[in-house]
N, C-alpha and C positions, 0 to 999 in steps of 0.2 A: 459662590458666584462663578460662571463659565469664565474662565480663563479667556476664551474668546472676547468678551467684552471688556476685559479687565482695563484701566487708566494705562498709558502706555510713556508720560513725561510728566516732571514736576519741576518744571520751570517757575520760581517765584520773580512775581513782577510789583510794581505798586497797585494798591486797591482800584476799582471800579469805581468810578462816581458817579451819579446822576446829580438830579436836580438840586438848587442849591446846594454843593458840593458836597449830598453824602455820599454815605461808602453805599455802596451794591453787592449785594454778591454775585459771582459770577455763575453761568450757567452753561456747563462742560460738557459735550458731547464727546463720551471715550468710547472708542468702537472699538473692535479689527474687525478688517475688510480683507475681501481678495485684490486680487490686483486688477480686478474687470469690475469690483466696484459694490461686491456683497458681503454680507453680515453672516448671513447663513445660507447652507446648500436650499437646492429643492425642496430636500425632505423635513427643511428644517434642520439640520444639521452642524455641528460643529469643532467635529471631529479632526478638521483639516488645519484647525490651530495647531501650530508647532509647538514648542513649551520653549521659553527663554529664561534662563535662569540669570541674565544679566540684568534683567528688568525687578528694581526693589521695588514692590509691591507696598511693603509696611509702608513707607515715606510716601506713598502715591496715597493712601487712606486717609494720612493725619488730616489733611484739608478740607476732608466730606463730610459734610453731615443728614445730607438728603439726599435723596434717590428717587428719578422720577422714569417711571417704565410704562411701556403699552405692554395689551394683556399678551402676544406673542414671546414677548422678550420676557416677560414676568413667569412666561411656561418654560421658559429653557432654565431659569435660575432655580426652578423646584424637579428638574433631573435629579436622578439618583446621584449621591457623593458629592451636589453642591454646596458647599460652605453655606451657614448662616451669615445675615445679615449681621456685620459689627453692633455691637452692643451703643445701644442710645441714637442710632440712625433713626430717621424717618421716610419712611416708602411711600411713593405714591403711585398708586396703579391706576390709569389712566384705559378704564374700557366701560360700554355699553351693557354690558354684562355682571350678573354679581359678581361679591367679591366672594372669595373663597372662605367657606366657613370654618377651614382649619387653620387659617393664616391670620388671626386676630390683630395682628402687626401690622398690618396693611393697609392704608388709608385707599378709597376706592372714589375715585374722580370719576363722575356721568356726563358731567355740563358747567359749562361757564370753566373750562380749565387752563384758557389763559389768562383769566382774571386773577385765580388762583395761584398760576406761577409766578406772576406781575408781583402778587402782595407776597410771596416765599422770599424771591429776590430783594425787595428793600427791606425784608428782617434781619435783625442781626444774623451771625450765625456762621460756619463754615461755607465755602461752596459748596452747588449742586449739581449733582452729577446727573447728564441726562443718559438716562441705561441703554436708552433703545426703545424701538428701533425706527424703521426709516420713515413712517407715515407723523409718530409726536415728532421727531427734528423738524419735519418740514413743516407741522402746522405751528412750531414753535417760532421756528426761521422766520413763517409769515409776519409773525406777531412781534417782529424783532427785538424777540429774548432767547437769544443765546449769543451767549462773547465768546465760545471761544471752540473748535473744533479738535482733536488730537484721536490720530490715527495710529493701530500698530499696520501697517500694510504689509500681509503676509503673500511669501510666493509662492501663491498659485493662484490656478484660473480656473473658474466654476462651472462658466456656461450659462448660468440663471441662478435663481434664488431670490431670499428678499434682499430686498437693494438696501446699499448707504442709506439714501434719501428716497422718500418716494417721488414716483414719477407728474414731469407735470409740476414740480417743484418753483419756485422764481430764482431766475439767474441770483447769486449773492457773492460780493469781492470778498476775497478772503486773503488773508495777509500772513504769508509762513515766517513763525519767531522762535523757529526749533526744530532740527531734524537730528538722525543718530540712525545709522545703520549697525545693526545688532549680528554677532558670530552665526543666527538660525540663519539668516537672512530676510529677518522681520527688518522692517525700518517704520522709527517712529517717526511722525510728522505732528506738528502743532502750529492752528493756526489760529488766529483773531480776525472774529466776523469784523469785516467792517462796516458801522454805523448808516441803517438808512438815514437819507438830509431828509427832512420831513418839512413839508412849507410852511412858513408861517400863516 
């Protein structure tokens, strides 16, 4: 997996609950960004991540057990020299387009894919990590499933590229319960979406 999108904090907190108090799992958006607010260059690119060797990575894994990507994000994680996918994860590739017939690991989402996450979330199970990138968070966000945001914000400035978020997105409060600025001069931030009031 690109370093660039790697989990950046593992803060343990108490579970997620929904409805009559079960547990939830949560649904984690780990990026790195530039500092103007992108995931990757123009070209695609993501070559302008630093490497932080402060950031344990093992301990950021143990939590995960799903992985949910659109098909842009799912092309940068089959670059030359990217790691496999942890043993026993579950992927889900989220495009309009087939799935790749060399990647039998892959679960490939068409339609109906926030029903889909809706019923991940109240399975048992680890967190799920959302991969990326900016157009699933936001139609995610729409559908208020995602708890919880965590940035490495790296410095530099891009110019363009694809964004965080895509554009056009709805305003969402978000609640910082964790920051750490790192010797590269990454800094990590982590935050908790806060809850649409929905009417009765």
């Amino acid at each position: 997996m690109p370093a660039a999108l790697r989990p950046v904090s593992a803060i343990s907190d108490s579970p997620l609950r929904g409805a009559q108090n079960r547990v939830m799992r949560r649904i984690i958006y780990r990026v790195a960004a530039s500092l103007d607010g992108y995931i990757a260059d123009p070209q695609g690119g993501i070559d302008w991540i630093v490497h932080e060797p402060t950031i344990d990575f093992a301990s950021l894994y143990a939590g995960i057990d799903t992985v949910l990507l659109g098909r842009r994000t799912y092309e940068l994680t089959r670059q030359p020299g990217a790691p496999a996918w942890p043993k026993g994860w579950r992927i889900f590739l989220f495009s309009h387009t087939p799935r790749p017939t060399d990647d039998p690991g892959v679960t490939l989402v068409q339609k109906n894919s926030t029903d889909l996450v809706a019923n991940l979330r109240s399975e048992s199970g680890g967190d799920i990590w959302l991969f990326g990138g900016g157009s699933l968070f936001a139609s995610l966000l729409a559908a208020d499933l995602v708890d919880r945001v965590e940035l490495a914000l790296v410095p530099v400035l891009l110019g363009g590229g694809t964004p965080l978020l895509a554009h056009a997105a709805a305003r969402t409060k978000l609640r910082l319960t964790h920051s750490e600025a790192h010797p590269s001069g990454i800094v990590s931030l982590q935050y908790d979406v806060q809850r649409k009031v929905r009417a009765e």
